[in-house]
N, CA, C and O of each residue as an XYZ file, in Angstrom:
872
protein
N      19.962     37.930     41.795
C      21.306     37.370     41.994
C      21.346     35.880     41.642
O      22.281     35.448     40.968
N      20.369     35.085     42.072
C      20.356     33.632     41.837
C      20.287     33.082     40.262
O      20.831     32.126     39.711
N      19.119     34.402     39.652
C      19.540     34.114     37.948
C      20.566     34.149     37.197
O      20.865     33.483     36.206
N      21.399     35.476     38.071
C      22.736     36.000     37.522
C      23.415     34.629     37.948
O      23.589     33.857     37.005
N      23.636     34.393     38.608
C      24.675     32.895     38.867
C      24.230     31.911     38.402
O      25.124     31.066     38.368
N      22.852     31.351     37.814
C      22.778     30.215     37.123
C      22.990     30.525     35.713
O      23.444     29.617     35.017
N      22.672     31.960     35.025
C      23.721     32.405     34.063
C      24.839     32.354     33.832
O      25.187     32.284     32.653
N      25.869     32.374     34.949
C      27.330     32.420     34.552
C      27.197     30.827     34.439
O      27.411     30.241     33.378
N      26.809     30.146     35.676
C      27.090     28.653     35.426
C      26.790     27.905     34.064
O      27.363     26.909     33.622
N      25.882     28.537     33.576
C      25.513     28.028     32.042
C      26.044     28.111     31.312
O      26.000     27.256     30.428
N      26.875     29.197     31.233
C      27.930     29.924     30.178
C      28.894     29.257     30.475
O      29.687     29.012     29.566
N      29.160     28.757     31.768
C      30.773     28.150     31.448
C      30.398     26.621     30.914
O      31.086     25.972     30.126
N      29.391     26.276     31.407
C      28.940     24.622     31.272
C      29.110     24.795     29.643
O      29.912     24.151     28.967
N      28.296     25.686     29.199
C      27.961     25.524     27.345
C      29.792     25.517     27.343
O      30.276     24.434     27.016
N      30.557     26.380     27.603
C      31.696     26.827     27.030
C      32.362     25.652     27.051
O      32.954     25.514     25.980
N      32.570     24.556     27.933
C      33.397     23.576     27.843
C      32.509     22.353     26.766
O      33.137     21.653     25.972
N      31.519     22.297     26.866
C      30.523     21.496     25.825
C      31.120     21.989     24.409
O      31.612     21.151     23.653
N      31.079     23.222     24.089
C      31.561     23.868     22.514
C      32.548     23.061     22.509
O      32.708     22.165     21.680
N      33.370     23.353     23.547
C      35.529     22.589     23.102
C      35.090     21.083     22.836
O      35.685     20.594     21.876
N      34.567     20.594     23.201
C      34.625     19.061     23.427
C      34.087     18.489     21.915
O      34.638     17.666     21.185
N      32.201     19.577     21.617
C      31.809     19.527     20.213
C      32.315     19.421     19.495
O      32.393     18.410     18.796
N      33.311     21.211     19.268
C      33.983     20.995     18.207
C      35.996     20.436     18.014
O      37.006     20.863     17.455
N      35.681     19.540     18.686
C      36.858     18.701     18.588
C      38.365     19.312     18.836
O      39.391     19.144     18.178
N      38.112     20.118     20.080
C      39.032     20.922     20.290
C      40.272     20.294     20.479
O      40.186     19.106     20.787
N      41.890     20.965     20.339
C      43.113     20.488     20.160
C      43.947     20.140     21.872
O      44.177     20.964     22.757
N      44.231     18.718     21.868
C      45.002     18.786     23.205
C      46.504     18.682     23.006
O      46.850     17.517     22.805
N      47.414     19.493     23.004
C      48.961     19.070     22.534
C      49.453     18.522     23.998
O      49.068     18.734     25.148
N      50.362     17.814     23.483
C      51.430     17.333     24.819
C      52.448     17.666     24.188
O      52.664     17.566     22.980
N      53.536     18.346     25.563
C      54.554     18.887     25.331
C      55.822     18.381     26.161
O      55.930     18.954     27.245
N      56.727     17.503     25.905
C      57.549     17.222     26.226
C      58.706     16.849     26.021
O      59.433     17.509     25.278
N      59.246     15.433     26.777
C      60.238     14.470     26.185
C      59.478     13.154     25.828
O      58.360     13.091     25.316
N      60.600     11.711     26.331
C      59.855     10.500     25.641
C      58.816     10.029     26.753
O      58.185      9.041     26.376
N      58.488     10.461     27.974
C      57.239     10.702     28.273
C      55.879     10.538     27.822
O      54.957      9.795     28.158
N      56.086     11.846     26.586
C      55.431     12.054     25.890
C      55.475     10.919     24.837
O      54.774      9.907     24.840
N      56.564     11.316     23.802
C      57.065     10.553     22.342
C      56.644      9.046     22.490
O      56.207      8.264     21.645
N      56.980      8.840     24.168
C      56.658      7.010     23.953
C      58.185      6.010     23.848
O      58.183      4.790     24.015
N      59.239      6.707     23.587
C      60.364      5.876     23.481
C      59.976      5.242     22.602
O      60.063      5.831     21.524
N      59.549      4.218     22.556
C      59.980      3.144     21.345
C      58.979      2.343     21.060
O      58.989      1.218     20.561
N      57.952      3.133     21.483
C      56.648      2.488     21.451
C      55.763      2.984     20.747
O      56.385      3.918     20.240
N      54.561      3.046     20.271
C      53.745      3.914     19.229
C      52.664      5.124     20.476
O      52.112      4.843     21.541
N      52.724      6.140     19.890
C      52.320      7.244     20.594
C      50.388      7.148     21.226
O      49.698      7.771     22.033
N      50.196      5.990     20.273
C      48.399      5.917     20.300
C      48.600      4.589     22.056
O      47.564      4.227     22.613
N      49.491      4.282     22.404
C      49.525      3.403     23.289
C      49.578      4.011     25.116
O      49.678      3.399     26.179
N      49.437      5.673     24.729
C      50.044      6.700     25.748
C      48.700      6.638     26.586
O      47.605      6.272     26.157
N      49.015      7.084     27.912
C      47.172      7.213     28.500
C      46.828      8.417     28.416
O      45.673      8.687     28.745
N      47.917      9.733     27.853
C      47.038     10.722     27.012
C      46.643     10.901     25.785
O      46.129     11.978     25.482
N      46.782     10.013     24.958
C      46.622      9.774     23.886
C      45.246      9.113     23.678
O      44.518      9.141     22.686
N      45.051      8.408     25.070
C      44.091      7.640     25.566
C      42.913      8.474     26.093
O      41.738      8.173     25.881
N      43.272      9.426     26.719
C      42.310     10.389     27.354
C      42.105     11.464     25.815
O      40.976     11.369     25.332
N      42.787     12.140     25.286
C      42.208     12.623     24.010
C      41.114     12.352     23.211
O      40.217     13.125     22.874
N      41.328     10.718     22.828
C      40.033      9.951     22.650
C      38.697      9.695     23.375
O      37.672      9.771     22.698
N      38.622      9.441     24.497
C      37.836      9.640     25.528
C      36.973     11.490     25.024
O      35.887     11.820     24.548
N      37.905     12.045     25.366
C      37.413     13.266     25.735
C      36.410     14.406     23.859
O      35.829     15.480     23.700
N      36.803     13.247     23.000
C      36.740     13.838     21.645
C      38.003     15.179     21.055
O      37.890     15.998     20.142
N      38.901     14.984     21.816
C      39.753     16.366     21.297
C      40.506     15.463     20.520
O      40.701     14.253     20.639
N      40.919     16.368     19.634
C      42.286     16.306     18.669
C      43.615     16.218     19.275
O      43.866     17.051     20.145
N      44.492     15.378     18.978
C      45.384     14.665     19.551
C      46.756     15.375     19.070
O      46.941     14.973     17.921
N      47.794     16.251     19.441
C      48.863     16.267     18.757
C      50.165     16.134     20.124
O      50.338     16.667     21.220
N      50.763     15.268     19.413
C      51.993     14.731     20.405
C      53.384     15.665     20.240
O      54.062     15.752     19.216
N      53.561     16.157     21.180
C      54.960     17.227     20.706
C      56.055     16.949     21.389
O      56.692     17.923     21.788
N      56.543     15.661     21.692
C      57.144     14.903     21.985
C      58.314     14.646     21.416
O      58.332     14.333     20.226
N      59.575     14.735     22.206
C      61.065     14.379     21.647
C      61.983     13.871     22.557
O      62.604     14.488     23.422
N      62.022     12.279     22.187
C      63.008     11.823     23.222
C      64.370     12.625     23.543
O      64.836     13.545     22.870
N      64.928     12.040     24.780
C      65.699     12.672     25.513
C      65.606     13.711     25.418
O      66.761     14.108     25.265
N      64.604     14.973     25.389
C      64.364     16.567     25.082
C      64.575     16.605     26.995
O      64.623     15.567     27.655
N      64.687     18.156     27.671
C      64.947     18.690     27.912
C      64.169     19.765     28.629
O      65.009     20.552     28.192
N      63.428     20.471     29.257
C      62.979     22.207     29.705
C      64.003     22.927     29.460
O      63.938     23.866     28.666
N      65.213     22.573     30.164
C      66.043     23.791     30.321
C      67.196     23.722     29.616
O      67.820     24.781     29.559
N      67.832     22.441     28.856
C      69.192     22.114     28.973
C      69.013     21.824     27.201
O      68.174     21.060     26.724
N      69.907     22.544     26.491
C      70.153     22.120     25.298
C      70.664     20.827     24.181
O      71.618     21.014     23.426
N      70.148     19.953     24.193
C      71.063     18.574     24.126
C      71.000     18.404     22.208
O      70.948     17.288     21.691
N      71.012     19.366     21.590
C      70.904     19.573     19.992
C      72.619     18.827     19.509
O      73.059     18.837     18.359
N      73.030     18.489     20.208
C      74.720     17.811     19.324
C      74.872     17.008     20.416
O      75.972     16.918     20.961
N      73.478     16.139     20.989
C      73.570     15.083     21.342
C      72.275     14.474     20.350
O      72.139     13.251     20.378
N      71.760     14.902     19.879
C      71.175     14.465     18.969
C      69.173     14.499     19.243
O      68.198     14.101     18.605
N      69.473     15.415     20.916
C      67.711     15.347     21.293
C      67.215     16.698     21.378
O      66.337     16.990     22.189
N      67.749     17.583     20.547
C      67.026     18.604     20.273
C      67.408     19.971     20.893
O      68.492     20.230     21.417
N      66.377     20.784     20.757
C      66.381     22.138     21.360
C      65.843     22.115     23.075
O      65.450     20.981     23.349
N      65.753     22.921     24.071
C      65.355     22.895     24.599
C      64.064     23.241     24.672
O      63.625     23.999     23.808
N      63.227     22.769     25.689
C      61.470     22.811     25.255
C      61.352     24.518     25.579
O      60.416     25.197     25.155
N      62.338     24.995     26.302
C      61.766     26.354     26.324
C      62.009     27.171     25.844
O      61.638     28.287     26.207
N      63.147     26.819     24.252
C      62.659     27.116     22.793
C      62.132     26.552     22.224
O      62.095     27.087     21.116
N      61.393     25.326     22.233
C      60.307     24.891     21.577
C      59.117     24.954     21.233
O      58.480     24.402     20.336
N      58.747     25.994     22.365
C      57.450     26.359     22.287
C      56.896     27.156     20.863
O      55.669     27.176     20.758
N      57.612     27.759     19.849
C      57.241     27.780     18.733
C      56.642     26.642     17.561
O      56.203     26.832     16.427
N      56.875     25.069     18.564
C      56.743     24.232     17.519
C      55.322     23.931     17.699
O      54.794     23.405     16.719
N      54.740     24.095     18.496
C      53.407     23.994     19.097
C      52.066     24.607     18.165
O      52.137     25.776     17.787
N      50.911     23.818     17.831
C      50.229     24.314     16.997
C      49.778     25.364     17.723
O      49.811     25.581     18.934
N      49.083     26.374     16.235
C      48.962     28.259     17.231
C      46.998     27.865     17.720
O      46.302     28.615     18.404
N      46.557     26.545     17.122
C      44.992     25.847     17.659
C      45.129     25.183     19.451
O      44.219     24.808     20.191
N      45.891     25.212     19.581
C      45.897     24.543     20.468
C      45.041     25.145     22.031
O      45.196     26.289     22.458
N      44.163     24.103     22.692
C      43.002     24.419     23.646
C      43.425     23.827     24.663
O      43.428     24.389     25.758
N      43.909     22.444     24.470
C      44.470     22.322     25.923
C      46.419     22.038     26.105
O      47.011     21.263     25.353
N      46.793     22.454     26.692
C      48.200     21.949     26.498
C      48.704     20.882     27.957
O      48.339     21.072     29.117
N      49.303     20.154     27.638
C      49.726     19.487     28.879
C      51.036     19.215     29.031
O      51.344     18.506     28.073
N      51.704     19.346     29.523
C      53.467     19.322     29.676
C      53.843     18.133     30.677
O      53.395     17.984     31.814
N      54.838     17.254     29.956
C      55.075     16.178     30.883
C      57.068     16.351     30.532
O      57.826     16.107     29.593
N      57.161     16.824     31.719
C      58.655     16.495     31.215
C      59.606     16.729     32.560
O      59.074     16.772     33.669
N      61.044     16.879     32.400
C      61.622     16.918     33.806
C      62.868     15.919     34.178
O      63.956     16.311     34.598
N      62.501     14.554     33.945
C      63.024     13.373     34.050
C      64.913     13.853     33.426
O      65.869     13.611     34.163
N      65.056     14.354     32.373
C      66.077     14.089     31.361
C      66.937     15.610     32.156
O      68.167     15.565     32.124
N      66.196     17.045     32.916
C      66.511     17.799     33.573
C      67.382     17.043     34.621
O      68.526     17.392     34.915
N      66.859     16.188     35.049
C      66.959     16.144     36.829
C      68.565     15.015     36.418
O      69.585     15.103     37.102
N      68.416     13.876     34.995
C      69.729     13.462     34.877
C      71.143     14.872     35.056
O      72.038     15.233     35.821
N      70.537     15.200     33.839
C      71.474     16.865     33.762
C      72.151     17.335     34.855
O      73.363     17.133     34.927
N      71.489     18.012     35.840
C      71.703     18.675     37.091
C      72.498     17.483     37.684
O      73.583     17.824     38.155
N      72.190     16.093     37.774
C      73.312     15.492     38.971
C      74.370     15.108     38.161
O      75.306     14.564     38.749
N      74.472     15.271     36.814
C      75.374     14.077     36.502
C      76.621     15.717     34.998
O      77.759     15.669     34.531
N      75.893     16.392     34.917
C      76.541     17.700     34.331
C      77.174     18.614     34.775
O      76.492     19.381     35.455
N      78.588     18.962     34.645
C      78.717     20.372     35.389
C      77.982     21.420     35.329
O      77.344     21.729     36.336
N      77.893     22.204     34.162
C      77.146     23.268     34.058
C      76.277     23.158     34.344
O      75.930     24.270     34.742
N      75.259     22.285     34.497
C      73.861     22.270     34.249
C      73.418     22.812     36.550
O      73.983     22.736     37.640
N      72.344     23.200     36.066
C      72.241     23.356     37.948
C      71.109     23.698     37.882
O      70.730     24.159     36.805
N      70.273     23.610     38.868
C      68.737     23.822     39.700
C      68.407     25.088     39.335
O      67.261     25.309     38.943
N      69.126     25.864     39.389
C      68.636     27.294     39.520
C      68.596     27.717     37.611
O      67.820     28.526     37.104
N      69.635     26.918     36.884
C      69.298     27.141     35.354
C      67.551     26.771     34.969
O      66.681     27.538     34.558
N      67.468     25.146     35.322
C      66.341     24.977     35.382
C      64.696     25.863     35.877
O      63.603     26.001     35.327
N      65.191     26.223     36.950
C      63.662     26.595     37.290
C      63.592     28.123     36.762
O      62.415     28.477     36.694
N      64.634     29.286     36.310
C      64.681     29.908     35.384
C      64.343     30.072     34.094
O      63.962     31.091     33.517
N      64.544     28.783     33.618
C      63.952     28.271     32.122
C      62.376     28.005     32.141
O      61.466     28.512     31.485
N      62.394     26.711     33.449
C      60.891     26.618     33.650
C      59.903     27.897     33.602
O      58.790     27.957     33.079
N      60.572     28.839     34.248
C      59.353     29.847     34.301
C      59.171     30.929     33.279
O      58.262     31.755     33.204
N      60.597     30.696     32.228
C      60.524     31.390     31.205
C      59.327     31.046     30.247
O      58.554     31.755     29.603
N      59.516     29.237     30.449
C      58.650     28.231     29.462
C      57.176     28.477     29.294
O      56.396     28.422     28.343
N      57.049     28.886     31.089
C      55.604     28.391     31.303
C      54.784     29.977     31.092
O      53.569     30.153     31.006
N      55.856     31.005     31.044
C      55.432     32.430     30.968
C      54.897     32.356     29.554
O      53.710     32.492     29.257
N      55.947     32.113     28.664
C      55.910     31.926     26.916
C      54.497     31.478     26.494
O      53.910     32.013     25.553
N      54.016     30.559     27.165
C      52.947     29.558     26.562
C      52.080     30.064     27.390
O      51.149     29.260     27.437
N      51.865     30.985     28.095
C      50.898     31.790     28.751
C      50.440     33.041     27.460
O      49.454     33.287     26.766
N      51.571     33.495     27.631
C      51.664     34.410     26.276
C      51.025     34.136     24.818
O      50.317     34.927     24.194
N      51.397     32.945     24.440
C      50.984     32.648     23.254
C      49.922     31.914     23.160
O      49.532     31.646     22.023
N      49.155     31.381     24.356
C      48.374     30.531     24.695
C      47.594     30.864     25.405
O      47.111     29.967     26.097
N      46.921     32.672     25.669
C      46.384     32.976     26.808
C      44.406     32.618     26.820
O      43.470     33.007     27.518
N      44.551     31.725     25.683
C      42.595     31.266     26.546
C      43.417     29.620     26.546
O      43.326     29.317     27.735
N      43.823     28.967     26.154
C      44.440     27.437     26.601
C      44.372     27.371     28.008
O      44.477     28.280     28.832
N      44.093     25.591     28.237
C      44.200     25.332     29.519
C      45.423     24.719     29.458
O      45.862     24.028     28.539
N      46.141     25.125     30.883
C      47.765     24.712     30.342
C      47.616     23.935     31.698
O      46.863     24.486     32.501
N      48.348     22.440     32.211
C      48.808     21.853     33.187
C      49.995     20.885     32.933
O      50.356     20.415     31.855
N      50.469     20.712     34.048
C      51.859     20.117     34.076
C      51.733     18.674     34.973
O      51.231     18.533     36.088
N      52.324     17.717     34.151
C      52.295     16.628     34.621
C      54.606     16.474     35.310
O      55.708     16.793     34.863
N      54.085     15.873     36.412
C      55.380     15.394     36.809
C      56.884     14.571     36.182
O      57.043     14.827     34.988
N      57.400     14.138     36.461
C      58.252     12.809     36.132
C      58.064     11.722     37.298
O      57.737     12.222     38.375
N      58.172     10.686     37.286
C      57.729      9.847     38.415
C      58.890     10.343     39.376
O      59.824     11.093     39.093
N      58.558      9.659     40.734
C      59.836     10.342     41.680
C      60.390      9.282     42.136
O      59.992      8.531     43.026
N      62.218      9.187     40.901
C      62.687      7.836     40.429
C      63.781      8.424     41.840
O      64.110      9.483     42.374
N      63.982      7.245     41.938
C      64.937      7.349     43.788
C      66.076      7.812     43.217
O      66.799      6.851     43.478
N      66.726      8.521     42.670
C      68.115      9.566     42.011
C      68.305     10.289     42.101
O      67.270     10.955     42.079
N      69.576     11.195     42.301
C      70.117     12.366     42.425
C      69.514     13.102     41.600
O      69.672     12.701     40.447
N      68.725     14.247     41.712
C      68.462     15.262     41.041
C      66.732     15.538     40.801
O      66.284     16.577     40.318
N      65.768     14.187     41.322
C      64.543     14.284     40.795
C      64.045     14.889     41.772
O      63.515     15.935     41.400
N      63.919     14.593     43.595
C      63.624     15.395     44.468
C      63.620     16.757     43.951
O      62.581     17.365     43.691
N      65.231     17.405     43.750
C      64.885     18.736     43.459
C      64.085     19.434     42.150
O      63.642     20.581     42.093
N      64.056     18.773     41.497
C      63.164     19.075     39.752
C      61.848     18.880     39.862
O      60.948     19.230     39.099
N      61.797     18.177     41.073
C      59.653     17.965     41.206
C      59.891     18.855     42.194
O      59.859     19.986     41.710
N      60.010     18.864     42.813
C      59.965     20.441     44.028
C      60.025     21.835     43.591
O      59.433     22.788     44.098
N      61.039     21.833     42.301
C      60.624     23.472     41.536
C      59.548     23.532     40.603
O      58.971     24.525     40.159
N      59.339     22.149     40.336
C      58.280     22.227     39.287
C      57.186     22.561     40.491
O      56.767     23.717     40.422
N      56.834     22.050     41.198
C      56.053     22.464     42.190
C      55.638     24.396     42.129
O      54.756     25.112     41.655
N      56.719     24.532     42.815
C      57.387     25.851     42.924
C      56.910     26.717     41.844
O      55.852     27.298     42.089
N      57.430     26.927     40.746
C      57.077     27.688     39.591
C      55.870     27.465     38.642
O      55.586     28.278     37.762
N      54.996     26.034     38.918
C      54.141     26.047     38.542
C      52.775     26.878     39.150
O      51.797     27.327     38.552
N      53.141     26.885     40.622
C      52.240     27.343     41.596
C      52.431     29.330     41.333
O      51.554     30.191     41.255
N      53.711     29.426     41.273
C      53.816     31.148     40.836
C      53.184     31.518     39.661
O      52.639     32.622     39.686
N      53.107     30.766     38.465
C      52.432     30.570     37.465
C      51.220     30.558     37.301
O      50.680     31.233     36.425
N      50.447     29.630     38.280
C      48.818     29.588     38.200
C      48.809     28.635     37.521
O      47.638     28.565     37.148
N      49.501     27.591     36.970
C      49.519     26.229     36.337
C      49.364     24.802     37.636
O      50.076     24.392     38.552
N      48.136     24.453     37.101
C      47.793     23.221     37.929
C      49.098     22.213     37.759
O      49.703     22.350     36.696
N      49.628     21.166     38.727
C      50.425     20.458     38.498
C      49.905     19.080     39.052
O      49.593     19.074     40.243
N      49.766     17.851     38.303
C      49.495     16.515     38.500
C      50.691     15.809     38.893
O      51.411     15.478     37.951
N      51.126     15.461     40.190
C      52.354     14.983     41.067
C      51.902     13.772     40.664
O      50.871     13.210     41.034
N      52.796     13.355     39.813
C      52.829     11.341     39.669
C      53.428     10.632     41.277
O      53.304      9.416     41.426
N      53.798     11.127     41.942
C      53.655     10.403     43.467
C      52.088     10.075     43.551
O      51.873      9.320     44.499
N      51.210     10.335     43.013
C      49.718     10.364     43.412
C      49.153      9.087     42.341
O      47.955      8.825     42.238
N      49.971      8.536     41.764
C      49.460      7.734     40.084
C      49.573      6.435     40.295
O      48.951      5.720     39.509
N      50.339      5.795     41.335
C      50.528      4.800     41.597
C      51.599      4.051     40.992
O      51.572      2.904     41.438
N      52.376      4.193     40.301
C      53.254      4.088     39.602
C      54.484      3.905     40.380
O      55.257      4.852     40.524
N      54.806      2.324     41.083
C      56.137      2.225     41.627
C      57.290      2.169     41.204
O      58.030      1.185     41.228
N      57.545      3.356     40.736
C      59.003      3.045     39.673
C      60.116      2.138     39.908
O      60.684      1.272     39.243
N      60.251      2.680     41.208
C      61.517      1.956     42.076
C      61.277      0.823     42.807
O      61.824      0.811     43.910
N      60.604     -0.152     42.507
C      60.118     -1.348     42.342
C      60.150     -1.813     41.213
O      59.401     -1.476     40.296
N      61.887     -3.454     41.106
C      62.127     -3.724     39.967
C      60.722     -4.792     39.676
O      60.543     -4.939     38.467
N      59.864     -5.436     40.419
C      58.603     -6.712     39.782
C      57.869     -5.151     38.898
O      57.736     -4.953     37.691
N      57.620     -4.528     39.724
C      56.396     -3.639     39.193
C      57.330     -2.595     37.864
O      56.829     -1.623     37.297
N      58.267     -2.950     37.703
C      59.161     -2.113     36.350
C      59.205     -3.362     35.462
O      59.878     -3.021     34.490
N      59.016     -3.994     35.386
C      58.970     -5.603     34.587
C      57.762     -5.706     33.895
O      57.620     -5.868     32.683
N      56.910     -5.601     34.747
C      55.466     -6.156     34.400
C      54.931     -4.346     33.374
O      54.382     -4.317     32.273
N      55.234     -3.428     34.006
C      54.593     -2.204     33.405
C      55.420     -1.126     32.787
O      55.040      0.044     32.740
N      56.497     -1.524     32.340
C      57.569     -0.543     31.962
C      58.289     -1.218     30.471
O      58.017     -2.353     30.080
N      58.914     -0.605     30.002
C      59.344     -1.202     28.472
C      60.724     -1.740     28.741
O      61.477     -2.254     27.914
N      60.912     -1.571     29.844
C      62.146     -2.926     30.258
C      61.868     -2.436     31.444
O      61.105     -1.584     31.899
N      63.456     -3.901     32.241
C      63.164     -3.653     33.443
C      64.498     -2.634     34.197
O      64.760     -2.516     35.394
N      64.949     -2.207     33.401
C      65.532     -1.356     34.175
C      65.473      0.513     33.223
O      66.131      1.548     33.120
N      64.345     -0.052     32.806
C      63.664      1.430     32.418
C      62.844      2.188     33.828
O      61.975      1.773     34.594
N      63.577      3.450     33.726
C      62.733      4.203     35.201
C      61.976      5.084     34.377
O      61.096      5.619     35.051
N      61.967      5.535     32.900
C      60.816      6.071     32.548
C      59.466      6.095     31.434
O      58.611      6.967     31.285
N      59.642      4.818     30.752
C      58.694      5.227     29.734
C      57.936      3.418     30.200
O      58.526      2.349     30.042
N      56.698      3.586     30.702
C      56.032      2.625     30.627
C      55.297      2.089     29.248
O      55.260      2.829     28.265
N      54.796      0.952     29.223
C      54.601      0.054     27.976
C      52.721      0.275     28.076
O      52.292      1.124     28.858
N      51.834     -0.476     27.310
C      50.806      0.120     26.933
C      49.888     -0.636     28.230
O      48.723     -0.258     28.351
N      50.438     -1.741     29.234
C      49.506     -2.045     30.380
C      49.813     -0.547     31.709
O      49.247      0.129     32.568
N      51.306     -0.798     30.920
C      51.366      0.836     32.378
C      50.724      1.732     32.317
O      50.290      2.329     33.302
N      50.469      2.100     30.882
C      49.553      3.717     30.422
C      48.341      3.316     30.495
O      47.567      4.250     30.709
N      47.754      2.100     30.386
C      46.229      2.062     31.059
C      45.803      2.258     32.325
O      44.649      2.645     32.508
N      46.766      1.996     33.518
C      46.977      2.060     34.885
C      46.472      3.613     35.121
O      45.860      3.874     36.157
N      46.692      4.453     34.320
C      46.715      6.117     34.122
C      45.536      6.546     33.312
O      45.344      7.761     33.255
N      44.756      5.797     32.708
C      44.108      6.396     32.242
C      43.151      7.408     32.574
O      42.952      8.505     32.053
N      42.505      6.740     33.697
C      41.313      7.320     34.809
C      42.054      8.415     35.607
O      41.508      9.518     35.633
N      43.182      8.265     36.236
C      43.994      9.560     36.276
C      44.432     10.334     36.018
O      44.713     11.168     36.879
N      44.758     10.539     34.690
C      45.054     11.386     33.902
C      43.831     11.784     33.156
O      44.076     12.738     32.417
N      42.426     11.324     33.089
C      41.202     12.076     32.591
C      40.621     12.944     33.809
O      40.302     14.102     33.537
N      40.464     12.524     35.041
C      40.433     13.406     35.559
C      41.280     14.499     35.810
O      40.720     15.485     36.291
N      42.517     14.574     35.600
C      42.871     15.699     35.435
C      42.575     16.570     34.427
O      41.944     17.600     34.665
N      43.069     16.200     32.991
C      42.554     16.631     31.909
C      41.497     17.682     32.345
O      41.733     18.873     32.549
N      39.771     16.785     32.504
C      38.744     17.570     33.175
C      39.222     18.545     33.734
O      39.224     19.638     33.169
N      39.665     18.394     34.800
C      39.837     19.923     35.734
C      40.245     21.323     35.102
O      39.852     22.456     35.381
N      41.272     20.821     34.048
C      41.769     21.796     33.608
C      40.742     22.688     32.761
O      40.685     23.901     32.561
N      39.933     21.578     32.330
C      38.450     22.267     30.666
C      37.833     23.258     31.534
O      37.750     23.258     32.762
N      37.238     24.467     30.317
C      36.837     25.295     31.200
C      35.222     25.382     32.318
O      35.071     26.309     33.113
């Protein structure tokens, strides 16, 4: 029995060593989170952890994008949970950062509502299970910006990630005081930006967001 288990342990140890060798693919899947807003995408702290880790870097990133809510004749696209076709079919690790541009939607849209969302979400996260079934898939948060609508969008993300079997990285845990205008000045791409930090904020994340990364490898 003790050989049999330092066997499996070997096999998984080699198995995550191979991904790392051969320069396996990490996509990020989101909004400007992801994209960076207006900043260059190599300045991201997953972009940052990619490097670190030796994987291949692809950013699938589209400002003001969406999970659930269609904003294509506003000029930000499809929703991500038809997007998932845009996603390379290499892809080993996937990481999803999105939510923020949902949670405007829901307080500030009629149609739009909680229950569209976490419907979509779990359509999203089913899809990329499907098409992605040896990928390590995890979900990163939106920070939890003091506004109508984010409470409830990190609470289903919660929710449907956990029905899913998708690890979720709660940016309440990142240190990241959004709602603190000194600390939105100094680490954010303005100061009354609540979401896309500048390249001292994404270093703040780096070490946090590699350990996650890790967890997810097999």
């Amino acid at each position: 029995m003790k050989l049999r288990s330092i066997s499996v342990l070997l096999a998984v140890i080699f198995s995550a060593i191979s991904l790392l060798a051969d320069g396996g693919v990490m996509c990020v899947f989101g909004d400007s989170y992801v994209r960076n807003h207006r900043c260059p995408v190599s300045e991201t702290w997953h972009a940052k952890v990619a490097v670190r880790l030796g994987l291949k870097y692809v950013n699938c990133g589209v400002n003001g994008n969406c999970v659930a809510f269609d904003r294509t004749d506003e000029g930000y696209g499809r929703a991500m949970v038809d997007r998932v076709d845009e996603l390379p079919d290499s892809a080993d690790v996937i990481i999803i950062i999105a939510g923020h541009n949902d949670a405007g939607m829901i307080a500030h849209v009629k149609d739009c509502s909680i229950e569209q969302f976490s419907l979509n979400l779990d359509r999203m996260l089913k899809s990329l299970r499907s098409s992605y079934p040896d990928a390590a898939i995890g979900y990163v948060t939106p920070w939890h910006v003091d506004r109508a609508g984010f409470a409830e969008v990190i609470s289903e993300i919660r929710r449907v990630c956990a029905d899913n079997a998708v690890p979720v990285l709660d940016s309440a845990s990142c240190g990241i005081d959004v709602n603190n205008v000194k600390f939105r000045e100094r680490y954010f791409q303005g100061i009354n930006d609540t979401a896309h930090l500048n390249n001292d904020g994404h270093d703040l994340l780096v070490g946090w967001g590699l350990t996650f990364v890790e967890s997810l490898l097999p």
